[in-house]
PDBQT receptor file of N, H, CA, C and O in Angstrom, charges set to zero:
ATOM      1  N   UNK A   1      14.721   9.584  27.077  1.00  0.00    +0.000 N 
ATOM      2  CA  UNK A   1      14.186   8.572  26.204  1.00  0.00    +0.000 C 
ATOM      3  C   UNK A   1      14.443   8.960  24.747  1.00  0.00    +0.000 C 
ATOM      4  O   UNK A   1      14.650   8.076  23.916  1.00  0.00    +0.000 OA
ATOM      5  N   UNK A   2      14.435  10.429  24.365  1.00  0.00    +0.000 N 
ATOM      6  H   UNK A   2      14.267  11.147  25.040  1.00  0.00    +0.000 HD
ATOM      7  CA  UNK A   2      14.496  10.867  23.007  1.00  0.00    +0.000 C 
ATOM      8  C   UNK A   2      15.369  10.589  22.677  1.00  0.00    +0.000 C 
ATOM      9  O   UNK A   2      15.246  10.151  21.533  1.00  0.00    +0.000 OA
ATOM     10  N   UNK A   3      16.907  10.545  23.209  1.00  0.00    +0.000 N 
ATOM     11  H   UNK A   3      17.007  10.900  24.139  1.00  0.00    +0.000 HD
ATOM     12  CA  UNK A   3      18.423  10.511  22.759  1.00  0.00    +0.000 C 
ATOM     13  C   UNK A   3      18.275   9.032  23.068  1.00  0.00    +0.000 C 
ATOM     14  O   UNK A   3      17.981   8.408  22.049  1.00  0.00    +0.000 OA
ATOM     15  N   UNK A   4      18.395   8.220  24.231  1.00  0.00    +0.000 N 
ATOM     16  H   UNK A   4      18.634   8.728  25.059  1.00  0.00    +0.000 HD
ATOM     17  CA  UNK A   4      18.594   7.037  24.142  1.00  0.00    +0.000 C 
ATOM     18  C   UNK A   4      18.042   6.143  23.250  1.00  0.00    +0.000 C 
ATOM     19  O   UNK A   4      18.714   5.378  22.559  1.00  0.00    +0.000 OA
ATOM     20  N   UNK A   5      16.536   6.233  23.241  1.00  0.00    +0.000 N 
ATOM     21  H   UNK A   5      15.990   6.855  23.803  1.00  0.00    +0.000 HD
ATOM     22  CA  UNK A   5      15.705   5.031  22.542  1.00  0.00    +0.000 C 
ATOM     23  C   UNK A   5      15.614   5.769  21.295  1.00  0.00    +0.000 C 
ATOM     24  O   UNK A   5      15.874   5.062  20.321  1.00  0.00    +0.000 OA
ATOM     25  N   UNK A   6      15.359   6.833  21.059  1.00  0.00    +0.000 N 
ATOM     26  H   UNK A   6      15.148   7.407  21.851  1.00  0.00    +0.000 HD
ATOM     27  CA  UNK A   6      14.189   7.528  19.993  1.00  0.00    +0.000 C 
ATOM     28  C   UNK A   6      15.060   7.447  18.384  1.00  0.00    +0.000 C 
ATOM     29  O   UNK A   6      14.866   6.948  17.276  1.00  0.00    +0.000 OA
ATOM     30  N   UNK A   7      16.095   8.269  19.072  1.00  0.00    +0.000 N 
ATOM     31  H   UNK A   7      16.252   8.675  19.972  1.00  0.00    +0.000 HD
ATOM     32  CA  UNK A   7      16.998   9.180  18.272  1.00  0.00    +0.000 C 
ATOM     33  C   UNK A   7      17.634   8.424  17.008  1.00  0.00    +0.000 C 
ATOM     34  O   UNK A   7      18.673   7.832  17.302  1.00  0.00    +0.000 OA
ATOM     35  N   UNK A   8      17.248   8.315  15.691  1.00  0.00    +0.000 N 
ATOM     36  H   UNK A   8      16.405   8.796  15.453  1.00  0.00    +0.000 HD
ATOM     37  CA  UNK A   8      17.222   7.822  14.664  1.00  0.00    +0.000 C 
ATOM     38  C   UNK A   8      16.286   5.985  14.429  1.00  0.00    +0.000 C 
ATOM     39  O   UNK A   8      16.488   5.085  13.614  1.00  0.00    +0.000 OA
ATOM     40  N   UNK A   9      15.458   6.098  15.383  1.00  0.00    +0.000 N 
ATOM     41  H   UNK A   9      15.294   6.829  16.046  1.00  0.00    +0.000 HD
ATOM     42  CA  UNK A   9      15.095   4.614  15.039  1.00  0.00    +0.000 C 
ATOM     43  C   UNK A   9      14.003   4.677  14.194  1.00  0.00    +0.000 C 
ATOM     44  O   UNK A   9      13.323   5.663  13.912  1.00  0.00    +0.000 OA
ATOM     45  N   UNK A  10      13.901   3.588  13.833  1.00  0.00    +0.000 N 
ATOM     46  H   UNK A  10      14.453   2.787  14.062  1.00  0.00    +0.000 HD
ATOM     47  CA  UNK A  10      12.793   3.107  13.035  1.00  0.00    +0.000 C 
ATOM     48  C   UNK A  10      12.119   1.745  13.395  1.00  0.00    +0.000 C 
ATOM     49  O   UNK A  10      12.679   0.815  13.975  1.00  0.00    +0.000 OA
ATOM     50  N   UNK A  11      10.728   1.778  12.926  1.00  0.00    +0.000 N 
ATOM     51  H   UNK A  11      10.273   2.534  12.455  1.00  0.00    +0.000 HD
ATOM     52  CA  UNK A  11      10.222   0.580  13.469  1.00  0.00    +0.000 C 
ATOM     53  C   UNK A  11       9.173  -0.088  12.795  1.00  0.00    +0.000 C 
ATOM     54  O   UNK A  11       8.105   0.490  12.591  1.00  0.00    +0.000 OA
ATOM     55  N   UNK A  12       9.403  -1.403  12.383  1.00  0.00    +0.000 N 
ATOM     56  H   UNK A  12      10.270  -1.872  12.549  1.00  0.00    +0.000 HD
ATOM     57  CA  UNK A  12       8.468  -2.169  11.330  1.00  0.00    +0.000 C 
ATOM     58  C   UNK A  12       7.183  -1.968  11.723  1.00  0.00    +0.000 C 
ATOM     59  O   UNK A  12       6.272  -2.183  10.924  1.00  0.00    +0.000 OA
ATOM     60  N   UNK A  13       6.899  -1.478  13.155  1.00  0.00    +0.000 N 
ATOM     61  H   UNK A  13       7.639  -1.303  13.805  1.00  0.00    +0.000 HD
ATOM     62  CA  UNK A  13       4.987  -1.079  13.064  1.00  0.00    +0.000 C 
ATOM     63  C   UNK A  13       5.083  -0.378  14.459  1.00  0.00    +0.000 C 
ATOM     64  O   UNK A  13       6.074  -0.402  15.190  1.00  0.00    +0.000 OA
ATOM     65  N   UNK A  14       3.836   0.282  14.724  1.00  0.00    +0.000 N 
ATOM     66  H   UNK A  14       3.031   0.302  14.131  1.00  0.00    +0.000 HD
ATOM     67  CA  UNK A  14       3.293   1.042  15.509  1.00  0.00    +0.000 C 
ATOM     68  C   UNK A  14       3.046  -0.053  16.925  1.00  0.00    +0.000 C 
ATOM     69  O   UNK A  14       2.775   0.575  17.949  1.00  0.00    +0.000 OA
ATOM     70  N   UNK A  15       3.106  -1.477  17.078  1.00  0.00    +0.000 N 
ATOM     71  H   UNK A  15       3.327  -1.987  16.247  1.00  0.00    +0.000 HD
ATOM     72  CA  UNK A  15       3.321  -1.565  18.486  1.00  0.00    +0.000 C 
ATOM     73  C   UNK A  15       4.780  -2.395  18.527  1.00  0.00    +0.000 C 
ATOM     74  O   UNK A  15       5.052  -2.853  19.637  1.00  0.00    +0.000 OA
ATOM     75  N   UNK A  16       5.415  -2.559  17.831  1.00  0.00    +0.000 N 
ATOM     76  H   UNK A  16       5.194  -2.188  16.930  1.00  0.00    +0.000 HD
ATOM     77  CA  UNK A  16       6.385  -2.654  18.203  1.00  0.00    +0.000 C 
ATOM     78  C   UNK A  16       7.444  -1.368  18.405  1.00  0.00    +0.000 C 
ATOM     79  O   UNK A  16       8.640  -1.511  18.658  1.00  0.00    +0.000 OA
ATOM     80  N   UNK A  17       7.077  -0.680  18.317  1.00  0.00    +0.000 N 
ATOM     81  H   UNK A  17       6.105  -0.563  18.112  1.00  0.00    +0.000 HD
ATOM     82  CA  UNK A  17       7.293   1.131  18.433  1.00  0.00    +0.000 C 
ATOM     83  C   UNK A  17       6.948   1.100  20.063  1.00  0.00    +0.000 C 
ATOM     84  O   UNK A  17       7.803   1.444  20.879  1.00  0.00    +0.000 OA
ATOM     85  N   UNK A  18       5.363   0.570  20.545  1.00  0.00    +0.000 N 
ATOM     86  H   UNK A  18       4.668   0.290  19.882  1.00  0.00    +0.000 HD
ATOM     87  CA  UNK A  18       5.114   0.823  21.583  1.00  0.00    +0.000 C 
ATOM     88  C   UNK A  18       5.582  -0.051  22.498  1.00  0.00    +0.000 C 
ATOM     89  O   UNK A  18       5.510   0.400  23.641  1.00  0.00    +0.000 OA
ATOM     90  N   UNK A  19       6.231  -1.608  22.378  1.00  0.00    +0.000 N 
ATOM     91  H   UNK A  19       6.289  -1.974  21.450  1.00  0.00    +0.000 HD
ATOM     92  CA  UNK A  19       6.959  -2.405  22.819  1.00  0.00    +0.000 C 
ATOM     93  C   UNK A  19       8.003  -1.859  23.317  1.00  0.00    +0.000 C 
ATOM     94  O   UNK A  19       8.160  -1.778  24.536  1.00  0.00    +0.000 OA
ATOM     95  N   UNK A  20       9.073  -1.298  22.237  1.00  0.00    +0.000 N 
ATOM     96  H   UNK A  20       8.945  -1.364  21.247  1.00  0.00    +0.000 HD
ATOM     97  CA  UNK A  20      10.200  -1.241  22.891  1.00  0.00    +0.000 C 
ATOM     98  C   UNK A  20      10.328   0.430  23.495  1.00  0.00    +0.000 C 
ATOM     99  O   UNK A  20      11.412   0.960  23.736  1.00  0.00    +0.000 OA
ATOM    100  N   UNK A  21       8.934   1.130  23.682  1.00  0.00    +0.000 N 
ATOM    101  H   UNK A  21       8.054   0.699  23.487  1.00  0.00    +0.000 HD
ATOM    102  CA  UNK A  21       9.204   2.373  24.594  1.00  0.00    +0.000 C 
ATOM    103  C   UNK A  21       8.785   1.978  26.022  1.00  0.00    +0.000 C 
ATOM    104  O   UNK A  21       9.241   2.565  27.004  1.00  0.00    +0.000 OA
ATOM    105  N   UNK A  22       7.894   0.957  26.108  1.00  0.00    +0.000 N 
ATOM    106  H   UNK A  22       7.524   0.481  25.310  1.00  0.00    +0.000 HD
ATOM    107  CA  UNK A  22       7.285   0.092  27.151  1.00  0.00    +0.000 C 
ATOM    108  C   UNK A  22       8.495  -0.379  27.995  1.00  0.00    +0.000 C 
ATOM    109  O   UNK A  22       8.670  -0.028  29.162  1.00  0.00    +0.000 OA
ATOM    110  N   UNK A  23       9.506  -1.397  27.145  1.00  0.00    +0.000 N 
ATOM    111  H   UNK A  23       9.364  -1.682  26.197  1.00  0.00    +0.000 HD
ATOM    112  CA  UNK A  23      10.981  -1.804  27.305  1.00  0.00    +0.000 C 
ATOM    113  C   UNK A  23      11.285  -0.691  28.087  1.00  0.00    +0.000 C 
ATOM    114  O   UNK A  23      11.089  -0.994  29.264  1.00  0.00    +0.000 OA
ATOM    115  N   UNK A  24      11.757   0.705  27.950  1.00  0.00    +0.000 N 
ATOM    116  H   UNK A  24      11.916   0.951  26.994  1.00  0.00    +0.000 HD
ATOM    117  CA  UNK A  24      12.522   1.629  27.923  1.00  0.00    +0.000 C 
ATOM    118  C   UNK A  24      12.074   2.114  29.345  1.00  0.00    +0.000 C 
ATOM    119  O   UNK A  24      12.781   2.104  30.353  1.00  0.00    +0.000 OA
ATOM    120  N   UNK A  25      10.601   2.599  29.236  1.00  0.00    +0.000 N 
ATOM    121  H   UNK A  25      10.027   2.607  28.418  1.00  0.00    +0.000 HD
ATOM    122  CA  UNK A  25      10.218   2.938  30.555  1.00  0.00    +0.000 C 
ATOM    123  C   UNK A  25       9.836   2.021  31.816  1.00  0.00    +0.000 C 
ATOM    124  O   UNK A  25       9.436   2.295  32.948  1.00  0.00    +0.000 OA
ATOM    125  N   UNK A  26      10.114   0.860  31.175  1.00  0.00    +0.000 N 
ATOM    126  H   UNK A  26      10.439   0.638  30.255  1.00  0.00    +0.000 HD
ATOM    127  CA  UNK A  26      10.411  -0.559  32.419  1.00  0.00    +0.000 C 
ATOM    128  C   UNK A  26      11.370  -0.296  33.107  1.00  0.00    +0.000 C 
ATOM    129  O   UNK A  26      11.437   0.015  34.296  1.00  0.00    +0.000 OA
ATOM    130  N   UNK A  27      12.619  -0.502  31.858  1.00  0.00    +0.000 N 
ATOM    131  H   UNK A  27      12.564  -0.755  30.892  1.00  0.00    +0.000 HD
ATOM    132  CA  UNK A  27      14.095  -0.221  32.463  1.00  0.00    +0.000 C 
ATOM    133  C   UNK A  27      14.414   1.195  33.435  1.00  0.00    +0.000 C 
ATOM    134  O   UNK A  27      15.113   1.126  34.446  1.00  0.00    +0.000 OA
ATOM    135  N   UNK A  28      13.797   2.445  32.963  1.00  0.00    +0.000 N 
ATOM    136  H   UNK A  28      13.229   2.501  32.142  1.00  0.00    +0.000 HD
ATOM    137  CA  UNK A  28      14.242   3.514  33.553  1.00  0.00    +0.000 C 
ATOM    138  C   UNK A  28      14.090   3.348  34.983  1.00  0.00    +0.000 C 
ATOM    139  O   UNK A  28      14.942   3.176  35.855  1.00  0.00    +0.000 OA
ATOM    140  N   UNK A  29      12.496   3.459  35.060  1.00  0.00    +0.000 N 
ATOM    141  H   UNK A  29      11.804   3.599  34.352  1.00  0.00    +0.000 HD
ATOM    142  CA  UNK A  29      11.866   3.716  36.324  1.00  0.00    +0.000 C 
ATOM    143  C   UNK A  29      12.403   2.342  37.573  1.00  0.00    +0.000 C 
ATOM    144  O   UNK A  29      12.551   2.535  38.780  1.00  0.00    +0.000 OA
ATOM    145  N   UNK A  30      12.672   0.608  36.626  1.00  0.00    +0.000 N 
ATOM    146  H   UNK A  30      12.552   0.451  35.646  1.00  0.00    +0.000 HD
ATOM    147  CA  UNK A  30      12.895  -0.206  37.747  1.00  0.00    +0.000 C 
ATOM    148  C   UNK A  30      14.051  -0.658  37.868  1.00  0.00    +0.000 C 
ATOM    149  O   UNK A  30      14.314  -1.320  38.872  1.00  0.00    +0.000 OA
ATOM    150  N   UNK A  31      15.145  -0.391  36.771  1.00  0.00    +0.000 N 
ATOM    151  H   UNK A  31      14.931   0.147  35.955  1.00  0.00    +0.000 HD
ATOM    152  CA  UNK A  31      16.806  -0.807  36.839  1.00  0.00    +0.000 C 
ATOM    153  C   UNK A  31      17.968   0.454  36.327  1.00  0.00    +0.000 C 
ATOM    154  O   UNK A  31      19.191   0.357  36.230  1.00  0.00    +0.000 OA
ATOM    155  N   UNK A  32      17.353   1.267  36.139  1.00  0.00    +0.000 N 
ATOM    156  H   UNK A  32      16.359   1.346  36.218  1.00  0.00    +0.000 HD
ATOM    157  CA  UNK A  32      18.319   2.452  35.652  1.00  0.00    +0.000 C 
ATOM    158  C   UNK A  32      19.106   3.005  37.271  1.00  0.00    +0.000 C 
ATOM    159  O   UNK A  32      18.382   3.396  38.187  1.00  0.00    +0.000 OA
ATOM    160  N   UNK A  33      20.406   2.965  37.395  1.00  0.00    +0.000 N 
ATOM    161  H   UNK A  33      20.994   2.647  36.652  1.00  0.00    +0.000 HD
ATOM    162  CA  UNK A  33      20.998   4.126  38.389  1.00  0.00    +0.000 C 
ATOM    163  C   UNK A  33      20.346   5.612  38.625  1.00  0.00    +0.000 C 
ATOM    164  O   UNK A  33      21.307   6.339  38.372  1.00  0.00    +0.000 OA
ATOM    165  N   UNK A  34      19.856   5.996  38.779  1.00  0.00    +0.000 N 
ATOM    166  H   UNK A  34      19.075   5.406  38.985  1.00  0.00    +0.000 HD
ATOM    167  CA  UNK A  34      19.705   7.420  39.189  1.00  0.00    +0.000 C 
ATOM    168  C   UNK A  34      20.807   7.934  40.197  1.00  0.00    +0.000 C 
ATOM    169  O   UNK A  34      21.269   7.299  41.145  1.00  0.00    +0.000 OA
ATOM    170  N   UNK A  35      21.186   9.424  39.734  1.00  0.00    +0.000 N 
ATOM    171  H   UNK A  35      20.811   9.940  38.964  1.00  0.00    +0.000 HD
ATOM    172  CA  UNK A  35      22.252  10.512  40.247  1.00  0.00    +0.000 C 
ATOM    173  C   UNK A  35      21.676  10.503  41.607  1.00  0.00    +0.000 C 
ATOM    174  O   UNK A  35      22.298  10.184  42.620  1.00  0.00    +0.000 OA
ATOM    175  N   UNK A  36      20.190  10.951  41.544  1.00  0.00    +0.000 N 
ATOM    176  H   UNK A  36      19.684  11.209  40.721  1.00  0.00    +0.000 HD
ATOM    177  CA  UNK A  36      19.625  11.465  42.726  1.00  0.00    +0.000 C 
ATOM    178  C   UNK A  36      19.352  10.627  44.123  1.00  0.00    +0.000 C 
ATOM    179  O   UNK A  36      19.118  10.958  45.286  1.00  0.00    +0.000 OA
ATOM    180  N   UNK A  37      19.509   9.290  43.372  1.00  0.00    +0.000 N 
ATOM    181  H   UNK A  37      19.699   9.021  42.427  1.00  0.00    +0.000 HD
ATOM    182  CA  UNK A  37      19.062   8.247  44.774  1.00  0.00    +0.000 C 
ATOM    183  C   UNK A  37      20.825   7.920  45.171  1.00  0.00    +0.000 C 
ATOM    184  O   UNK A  37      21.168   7.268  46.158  1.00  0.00    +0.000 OA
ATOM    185  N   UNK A  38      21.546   8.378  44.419  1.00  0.00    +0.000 N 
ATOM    186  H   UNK A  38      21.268   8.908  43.617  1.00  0.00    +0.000 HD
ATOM    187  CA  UNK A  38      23.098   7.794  45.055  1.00  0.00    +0.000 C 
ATOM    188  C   UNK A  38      22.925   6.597  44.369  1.00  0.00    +0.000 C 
ATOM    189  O   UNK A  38      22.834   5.584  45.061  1.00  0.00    +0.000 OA
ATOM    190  N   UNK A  39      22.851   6.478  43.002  1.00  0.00    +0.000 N 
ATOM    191  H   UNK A  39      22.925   7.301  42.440  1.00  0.00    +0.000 HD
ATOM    192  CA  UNK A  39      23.132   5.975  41.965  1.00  0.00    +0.000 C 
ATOM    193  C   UNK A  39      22.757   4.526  42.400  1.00  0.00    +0.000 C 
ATOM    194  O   UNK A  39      23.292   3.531  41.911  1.00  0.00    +0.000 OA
ATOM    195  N   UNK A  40      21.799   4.493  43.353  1.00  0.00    +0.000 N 
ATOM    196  H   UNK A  40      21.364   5.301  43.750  1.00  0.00    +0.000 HD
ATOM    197  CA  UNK A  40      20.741   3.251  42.880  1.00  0.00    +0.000 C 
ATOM    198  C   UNK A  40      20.061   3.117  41.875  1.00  0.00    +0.000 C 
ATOM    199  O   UNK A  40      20.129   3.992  41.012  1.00  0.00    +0.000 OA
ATOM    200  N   UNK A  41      19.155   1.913  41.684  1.00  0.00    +0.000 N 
ATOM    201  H   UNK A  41      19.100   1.202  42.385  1.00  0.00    +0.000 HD
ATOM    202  CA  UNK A  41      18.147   1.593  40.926  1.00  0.00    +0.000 C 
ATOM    203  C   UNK A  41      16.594   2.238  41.846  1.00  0.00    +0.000 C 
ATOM    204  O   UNK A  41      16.490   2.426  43.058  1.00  0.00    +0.000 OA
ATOM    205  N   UNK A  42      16.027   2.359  41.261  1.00  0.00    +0.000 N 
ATOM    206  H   UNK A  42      16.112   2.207  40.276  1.00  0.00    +0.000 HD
ATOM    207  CA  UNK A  42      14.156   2.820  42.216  1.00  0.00    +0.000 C 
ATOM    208  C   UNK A  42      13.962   1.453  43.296  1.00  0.00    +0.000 C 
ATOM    209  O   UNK A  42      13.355   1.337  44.361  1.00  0.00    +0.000 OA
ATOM    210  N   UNK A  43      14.545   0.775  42.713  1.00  0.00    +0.000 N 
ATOM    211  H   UNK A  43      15.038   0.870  41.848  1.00  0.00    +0.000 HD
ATOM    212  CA  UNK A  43      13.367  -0.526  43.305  1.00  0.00    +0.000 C 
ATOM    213  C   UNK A  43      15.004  -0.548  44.774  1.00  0.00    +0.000 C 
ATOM    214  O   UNK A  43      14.664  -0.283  45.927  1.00  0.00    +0.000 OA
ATOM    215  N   UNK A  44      16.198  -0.792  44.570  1.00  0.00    +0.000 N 
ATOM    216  H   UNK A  44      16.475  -1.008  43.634  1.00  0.00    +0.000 HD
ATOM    217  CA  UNK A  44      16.954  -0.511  45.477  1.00  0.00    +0.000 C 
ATOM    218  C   UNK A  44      16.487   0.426  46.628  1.00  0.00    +0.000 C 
ATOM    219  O   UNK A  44      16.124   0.201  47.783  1.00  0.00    +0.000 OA
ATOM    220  N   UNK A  45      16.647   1.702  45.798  1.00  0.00    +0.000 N 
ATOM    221  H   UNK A  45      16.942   1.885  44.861  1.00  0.00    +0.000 HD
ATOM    222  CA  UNK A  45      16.694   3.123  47.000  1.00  0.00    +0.000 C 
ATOM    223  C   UNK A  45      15.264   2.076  47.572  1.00  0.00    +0.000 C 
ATOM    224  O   UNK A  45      15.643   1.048  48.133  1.00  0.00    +0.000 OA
ATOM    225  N   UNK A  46      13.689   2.254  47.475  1.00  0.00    +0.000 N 
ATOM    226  H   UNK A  46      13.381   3.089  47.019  1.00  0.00    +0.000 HD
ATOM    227  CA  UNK A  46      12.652   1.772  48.045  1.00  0.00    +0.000 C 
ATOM    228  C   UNK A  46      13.122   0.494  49.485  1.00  0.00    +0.000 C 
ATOM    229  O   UNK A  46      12.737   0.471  50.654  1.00  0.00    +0.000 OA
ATOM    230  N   UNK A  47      14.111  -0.460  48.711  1.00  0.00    +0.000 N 
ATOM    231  H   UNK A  47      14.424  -0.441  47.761  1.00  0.00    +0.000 HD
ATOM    232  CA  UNK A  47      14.135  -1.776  49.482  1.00  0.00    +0.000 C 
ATOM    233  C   UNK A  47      14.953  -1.299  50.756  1.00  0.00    +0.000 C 
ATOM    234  O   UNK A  47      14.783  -1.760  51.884  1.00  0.00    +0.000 OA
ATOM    235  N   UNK A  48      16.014  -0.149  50.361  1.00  0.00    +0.000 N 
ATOM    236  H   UNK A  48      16.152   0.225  49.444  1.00  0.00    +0.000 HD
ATOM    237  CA  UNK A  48      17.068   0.358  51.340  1.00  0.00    +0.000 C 
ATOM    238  C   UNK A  48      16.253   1.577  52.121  1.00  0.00    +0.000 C 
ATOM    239  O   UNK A  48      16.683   1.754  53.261  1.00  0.00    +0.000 OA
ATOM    240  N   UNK A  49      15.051   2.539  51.694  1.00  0.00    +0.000 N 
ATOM    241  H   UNK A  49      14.702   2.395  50.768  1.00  0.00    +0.000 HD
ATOM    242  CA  UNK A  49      14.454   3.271  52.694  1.00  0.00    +0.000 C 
ATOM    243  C   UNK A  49      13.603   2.324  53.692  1.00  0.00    +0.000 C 
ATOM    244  O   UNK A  49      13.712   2.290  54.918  1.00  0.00    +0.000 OA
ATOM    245  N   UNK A  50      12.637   1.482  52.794  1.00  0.00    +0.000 N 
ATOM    246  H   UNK A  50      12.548   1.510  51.798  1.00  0.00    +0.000 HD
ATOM    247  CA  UNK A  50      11.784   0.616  53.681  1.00  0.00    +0.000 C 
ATOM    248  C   UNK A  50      12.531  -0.021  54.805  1.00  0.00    +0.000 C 
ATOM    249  O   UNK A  50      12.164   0.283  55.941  1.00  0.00    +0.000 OA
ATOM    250  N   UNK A  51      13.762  -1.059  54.632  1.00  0.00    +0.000 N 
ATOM    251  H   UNK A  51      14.061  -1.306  53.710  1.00  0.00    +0.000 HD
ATOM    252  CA  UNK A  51      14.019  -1.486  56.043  1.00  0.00    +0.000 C 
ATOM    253  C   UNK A  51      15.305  -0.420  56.674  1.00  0.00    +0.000 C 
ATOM    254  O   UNK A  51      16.180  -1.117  57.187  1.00  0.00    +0.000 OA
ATOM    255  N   UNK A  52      15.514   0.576  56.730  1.00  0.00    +0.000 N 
ATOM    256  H   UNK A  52      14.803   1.142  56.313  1.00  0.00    +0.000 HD
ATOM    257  CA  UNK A  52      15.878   1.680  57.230  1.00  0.00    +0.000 C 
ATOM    258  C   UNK A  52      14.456   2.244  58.181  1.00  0.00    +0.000 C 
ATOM    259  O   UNK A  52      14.396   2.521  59.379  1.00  0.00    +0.000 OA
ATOM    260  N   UNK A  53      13.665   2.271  57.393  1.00  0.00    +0.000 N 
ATOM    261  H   UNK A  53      13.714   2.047  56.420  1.00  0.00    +0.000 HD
ATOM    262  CA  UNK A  53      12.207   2.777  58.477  1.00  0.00    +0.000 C 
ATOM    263  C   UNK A  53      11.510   1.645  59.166  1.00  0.00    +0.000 C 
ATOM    264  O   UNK A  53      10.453   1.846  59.765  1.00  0.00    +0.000 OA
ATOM    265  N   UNK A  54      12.309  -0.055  59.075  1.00  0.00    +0.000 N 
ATOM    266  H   UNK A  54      13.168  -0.218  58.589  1.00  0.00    +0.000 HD
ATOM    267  CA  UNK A  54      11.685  -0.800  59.744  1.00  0.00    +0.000 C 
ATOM    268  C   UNK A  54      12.168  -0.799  61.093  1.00  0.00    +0.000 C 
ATOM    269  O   UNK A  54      11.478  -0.805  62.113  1.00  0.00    +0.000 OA
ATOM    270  N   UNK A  55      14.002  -0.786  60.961  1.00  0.00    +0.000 N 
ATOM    271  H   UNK A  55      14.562  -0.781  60.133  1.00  0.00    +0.000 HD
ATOM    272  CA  UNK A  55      14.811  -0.504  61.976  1.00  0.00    +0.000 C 
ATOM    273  C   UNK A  55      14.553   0.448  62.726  1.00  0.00    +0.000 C 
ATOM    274  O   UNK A  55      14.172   0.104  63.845  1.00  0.00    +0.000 OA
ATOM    275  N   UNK A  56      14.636   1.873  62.476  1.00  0.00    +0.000 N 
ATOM    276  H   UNK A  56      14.946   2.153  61.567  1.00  0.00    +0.000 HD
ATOM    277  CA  UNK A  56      13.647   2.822  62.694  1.00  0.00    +0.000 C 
ATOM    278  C   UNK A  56      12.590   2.783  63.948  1.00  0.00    +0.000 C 
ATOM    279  O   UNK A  56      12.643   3.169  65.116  1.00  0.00    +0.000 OA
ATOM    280  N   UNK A  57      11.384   1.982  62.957  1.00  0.00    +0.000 N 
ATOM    281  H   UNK A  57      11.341   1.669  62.009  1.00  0.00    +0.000 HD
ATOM    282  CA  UNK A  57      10.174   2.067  64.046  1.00  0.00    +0.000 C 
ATOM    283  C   UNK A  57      10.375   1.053  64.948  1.00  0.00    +0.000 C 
ATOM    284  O   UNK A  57       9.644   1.060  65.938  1.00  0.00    +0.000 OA
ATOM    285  N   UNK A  58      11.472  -0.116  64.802  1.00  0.00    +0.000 N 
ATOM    286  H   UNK A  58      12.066  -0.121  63.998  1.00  0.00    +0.000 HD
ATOM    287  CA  UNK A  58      11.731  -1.222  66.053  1.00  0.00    +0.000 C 
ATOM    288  C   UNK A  58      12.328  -0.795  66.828  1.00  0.00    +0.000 C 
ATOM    289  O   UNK A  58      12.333  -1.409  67.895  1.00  0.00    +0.000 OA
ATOM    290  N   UNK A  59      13.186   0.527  66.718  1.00  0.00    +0.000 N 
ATOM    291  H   UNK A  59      13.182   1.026  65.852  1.00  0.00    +0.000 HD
ATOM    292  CA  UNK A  59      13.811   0.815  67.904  1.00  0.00    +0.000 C 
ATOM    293  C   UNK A  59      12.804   1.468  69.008  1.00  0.00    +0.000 C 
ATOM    294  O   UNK A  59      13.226   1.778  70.122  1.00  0.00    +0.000 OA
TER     295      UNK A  59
């Protein structure tokens, strides 16, 4: 977040400061690729474990 969002900005007030870190940690956690999930998004890897464990418990 420090290098992406932080790193030289400035901001006409203190919640729009907190707006667009709000923005930032929306994006990370629900549309960012991650290395670790095999370069899904969170909300992907979740939709692709859940019916993997639906198939799973129907067998």
């Amino acid at each position: 977040m420090k290098r992406e969002l932080m790193h030289g900005a400035r901001w006409a007030s203190q919640q729009q400061a907190r707006l667009d870190v709000f923005r930032w940690i929306s994006f990370y956690n629900l549309r960012r690729r991650h290395s670790t999930l095999g370069y899904l998004s969170p909300i992907q890897f979740e939709q692709q474990t859940a019916a993997s464990r639906r198939i799973t418990l129907a067998a």
